[in-house]
C-alpha positions in Angstrom: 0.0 0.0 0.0 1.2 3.5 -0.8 1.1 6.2 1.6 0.5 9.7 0.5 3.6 12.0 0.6 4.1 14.6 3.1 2.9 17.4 0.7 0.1 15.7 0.4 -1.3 16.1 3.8 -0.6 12.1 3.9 1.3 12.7 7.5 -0.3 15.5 8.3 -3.7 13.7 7.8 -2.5 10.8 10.0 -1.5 13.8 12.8 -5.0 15.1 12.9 -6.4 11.7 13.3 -4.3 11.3 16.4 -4.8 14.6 18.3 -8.7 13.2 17.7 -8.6 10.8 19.3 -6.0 12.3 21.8 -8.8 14.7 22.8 -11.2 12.0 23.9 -8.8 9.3 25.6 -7.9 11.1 28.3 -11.7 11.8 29.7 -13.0 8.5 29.0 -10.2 6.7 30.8 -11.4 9.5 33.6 -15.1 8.2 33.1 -13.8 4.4 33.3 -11.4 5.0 36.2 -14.8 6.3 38.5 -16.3 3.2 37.3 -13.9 1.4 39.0 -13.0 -0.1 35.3 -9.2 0.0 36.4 -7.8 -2.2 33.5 -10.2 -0.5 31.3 -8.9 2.9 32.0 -5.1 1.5 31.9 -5.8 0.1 28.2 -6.8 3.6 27.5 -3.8 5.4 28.9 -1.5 3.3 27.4 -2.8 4.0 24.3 -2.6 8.1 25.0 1.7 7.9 25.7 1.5 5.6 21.9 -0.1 8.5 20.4 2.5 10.9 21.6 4.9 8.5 20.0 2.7 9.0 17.1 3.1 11.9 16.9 6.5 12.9 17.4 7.4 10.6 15.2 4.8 12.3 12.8 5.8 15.8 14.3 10.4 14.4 13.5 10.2 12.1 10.3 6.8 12.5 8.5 6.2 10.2 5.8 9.8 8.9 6.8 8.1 7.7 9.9 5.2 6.9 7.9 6.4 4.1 6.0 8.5 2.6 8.5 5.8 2.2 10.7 3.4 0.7 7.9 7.0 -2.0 7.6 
């Protein structure tokens, strides 16, 4: 599968996706966490610090980081 390039908004597009869902995460693992939905919540989290890997890898490399992540 080819990814878009860079000037493209291929990246960029993949960046926005992320801060979405960035936006969200962090409330619902709030919401789970008072629902004493521990492992739940955890799942969540974990996911927030592999979307700030996203994107600084995104933010460092672009479509570089793109690709190798698509392997």
């Amino acid at each position: 599968m080819r990814h878009r390039s860079f000037r493209d908004g291929g990246s960029e597009d993949y960046a926005k996706g992320i801060v979405c869902y960035d936006r969200i995460e962090p409330e619902a693992a709030l919401i789970l966490l008072d629902a004493k939905q521990i492992v739940e919540a955890r799942t969540i989290a974990r996911c927030c610090l592999e979307n700030l890997y996203w994107i600084v890898g995104l933010a460092e490399d672009g479509d570089n980081f793109v690709e190798q992540m698509a392997g």
